[in-house]
C-alpha positions in Angstrom: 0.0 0.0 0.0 1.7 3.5 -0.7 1.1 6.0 1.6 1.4 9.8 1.0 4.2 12.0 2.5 3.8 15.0 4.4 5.3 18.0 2.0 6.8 19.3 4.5 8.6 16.5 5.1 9.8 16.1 1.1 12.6 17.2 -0.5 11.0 20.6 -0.9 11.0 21.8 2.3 14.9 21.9 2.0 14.4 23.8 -1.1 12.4 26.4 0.2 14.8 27.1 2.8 17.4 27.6 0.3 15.6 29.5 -1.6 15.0 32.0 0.9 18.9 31.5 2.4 20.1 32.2 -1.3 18.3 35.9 -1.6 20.6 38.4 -2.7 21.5 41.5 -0.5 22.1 43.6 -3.5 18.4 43.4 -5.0 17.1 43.5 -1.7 18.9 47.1 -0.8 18.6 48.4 -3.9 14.4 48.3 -3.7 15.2 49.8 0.1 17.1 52.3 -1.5 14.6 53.2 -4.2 12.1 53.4 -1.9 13.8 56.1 0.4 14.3 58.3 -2.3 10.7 58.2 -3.5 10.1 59.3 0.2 12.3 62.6 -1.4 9.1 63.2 -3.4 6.3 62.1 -1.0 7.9 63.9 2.1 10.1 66.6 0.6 10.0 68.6 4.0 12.1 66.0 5.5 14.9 66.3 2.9 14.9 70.0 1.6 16.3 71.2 4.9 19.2 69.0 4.4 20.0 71.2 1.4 18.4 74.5 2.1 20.6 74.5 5.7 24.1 74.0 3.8 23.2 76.7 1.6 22.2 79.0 4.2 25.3 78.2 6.4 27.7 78.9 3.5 26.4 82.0 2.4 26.0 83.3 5.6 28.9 82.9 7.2 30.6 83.7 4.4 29.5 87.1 4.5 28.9 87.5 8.2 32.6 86.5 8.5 34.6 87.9 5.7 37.2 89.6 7.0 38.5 86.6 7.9 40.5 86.6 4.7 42.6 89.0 6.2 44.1 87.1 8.5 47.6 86.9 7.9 48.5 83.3 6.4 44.8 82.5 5.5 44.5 79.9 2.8 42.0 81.2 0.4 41.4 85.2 -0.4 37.5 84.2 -0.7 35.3 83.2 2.6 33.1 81.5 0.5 35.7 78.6 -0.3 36.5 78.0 3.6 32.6 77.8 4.0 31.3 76.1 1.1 32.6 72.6 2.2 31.7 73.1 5.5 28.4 73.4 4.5 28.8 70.1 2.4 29.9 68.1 5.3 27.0 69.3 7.0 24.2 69.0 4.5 25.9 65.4 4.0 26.1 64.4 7.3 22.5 65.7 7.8 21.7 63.5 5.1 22.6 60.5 6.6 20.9 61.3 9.8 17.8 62.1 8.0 17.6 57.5 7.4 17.7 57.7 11.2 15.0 59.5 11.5 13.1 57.6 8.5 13.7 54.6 10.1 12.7 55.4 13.5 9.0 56.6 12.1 9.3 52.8 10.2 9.9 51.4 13.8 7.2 53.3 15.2 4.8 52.9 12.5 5.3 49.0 12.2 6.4 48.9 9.3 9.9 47.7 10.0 8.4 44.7 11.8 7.1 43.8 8.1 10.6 44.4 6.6 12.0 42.1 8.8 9.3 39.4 8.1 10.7 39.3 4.6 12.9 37.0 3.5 15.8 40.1 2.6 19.0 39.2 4.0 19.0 41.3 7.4 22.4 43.5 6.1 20.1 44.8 3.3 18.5 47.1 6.1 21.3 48.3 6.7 23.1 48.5 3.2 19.7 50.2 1.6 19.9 52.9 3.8 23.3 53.7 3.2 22.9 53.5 -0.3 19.9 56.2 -0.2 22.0 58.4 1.6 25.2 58.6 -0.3 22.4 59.0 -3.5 21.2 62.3 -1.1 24.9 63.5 -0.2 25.6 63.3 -3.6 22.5 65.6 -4.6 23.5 68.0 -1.9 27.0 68.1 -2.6 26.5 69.4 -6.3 23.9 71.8 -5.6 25.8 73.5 -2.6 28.9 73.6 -5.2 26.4 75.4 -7.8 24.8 77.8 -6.0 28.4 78.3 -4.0 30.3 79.2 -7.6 27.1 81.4 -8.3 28.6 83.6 -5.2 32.1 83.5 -6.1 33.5 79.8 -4.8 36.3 79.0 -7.0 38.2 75.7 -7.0 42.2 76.5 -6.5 43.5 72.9 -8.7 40.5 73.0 -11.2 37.8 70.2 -11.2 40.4 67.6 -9.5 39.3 69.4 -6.5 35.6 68.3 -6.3 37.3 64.9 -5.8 38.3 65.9 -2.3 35.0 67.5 -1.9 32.8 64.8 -2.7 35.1 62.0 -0.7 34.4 64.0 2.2 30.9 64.4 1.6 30.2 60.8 0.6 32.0 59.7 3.5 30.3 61.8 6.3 26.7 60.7 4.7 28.0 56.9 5.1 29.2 57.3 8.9 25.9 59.7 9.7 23.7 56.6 8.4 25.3 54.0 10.3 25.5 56.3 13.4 21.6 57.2 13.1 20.7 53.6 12.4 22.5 52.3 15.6 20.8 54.6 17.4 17.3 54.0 15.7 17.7 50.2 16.5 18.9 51.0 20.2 16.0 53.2 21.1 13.3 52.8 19.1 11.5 56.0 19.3 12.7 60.1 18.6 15.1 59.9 21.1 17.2 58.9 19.7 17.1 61.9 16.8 18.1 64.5 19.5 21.2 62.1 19.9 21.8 62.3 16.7 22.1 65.9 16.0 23.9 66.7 18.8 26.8 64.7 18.8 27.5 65.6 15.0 27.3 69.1 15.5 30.0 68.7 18.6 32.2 66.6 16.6 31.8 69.3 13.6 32.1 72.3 14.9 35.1 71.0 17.6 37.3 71.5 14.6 38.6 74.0 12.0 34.8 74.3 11.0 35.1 78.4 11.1 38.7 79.6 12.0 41.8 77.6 10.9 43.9 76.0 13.5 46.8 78.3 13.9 45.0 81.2 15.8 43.1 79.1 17.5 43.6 79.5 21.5 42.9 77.5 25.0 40.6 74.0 25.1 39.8 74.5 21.9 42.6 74.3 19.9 43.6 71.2 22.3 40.3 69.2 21.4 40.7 69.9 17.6 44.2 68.9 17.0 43.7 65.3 18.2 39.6 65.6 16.4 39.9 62.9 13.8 37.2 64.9 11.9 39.3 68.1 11.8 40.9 66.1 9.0 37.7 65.6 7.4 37.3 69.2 7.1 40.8 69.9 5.8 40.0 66.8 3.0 36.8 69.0 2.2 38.5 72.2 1.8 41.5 71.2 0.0 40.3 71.9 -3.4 39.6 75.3 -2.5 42.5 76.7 -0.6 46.1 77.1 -1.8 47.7 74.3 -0.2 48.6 71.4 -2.7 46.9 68.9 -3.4 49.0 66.2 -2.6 48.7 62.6 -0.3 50.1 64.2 2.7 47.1 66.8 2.6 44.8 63.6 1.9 45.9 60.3 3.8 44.2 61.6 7.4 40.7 62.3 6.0 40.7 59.4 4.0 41.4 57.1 7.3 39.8 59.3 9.3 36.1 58.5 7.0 37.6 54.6 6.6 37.8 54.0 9.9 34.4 55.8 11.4 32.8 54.3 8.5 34.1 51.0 9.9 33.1 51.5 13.2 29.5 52.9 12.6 28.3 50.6 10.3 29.1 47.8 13.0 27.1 50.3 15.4 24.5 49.5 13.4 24.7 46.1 12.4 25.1 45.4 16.1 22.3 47.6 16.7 19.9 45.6 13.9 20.8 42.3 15.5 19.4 43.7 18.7 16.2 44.6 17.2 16.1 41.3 15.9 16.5 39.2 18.9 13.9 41.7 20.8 
């Protein structure tokens, strides 16, 4: 007498778990990616700041603080190029803090408890996000350097120094993202967003962010020579001043964004498998 097996018990249960172990990560963040930028166009208000404030901050204190030209030894005879990529750095960075914030109204809303229900590889949650923000730094970074030539930002080593520029800009997005999603996954709830924004403006403006190093007096010139983000700064700037553009002007902002990258984006990872086993 033959007797039926249970299905579940075949040879395609095995296959169905493969199937779902052998999703890719790339398809999986790509569709996480596209849908945060459609979010650009749904809820604009949540990204225009991020390149209105840049804007704002670069023409204004570029004109609030002009005579700072003047200063014996500055690098640049126009405020405008030691502001403009400060104002990149900080539209960027804002830009990767703004997937914290997305993803904390997802974890509130319940819709990241449906994400994670999905068979996506978990590191697409993180990888998605990140590649939605660089998309956004990106955006900011060009139209800060537009509207910054349109007022008289010039680039000192021709357009070789937007490379600089957008490392630094890129970078910062990528370490904002995995810093707000580690925070996101660890509490849950807009806490976490005042977190956010606080620490990167200390670790910001803690540097050469508005005077240069070499008249700088007290505590603060203390705290920003041993800033590792004071060398994302000078990265930013250097297609814009006089100093040349050469490795030893590069090397610490390029580790400085490796290795924060590094560490953030295992903040994060961490902080997802947390979620996960909650």
């Amino acid at each position: 007498m033959t007797t039926l097996e249970d299905p579940r018990s075949g040879p395609t249960a095995p296959t169905s778990r493969r199937s779902v172990a052998t999703t890719h990560t790339w398809p999986a963040s790509v569709g996480l990616m596209r849908r945060s930028l459609v979010n650009i166009v749904r809820l604009p208000s949540a990204f225009i700041p991020s390149i209105m404030m840049p804007i704002f901050q670069a023409i204004a204190f570029s004109g609030t603080f002009f005579a700072i030209i003047q200063i014996p030894g500055f690098p640049t005879d126009r405020s405008i190029n030691w502001f403009l990529p400060l104002g990149v750095v900080m539209g960027s960075g804002f830009a990767g803090i703004g997937i914290g914030f997305a993803t904390i109204r997802d974890l509130e809303g319940g819709f990241y408890d449906r994400l994670r229900l999905t068979p996506a590889p978990r590191m697409s949650l993180v990888t998605g996000p990140l590649l939605a923000a660089l998309f956004r730094s990106a955006i900011v970074t060009t139209v800060v350097f537009v509207v910054g030539s349109l007022f008289g930002a010039r680039l000192e080593h021709g357009p070789l120094g937007l490379l600089p520029l957008y490392a630094a800009g890129l970078g910062i997005s990528a370490i904002g993202t995995g810093w707000g999603l580690g925070l996101a996954y660890r509490f849950r709830d807009m806490r976490a967003a005042a977190i956010m924004q606080l620490t990167f403006f200390l670790v910001i403006f803690l540097t050469e962010a508005q005077t240069p190093l070499f008249i700088m007096r007290g505590w603060l010139e203390g705290v920003t020579r041993i800033n590792p983000f004071n060398n994302v700064i000078r990265l930013s700037r250097l297609g814009f001043l006089d100093a040349p553009m050469t490795w030893d002007h590069t090397w610490g902002g390029l580790l400085a964004l490796a290795g924060f990258i590094a560490l953030t984006m295992l903040f994060a990872r961490r902080g997802l498998s947390r979620l996960s086993d909650g």
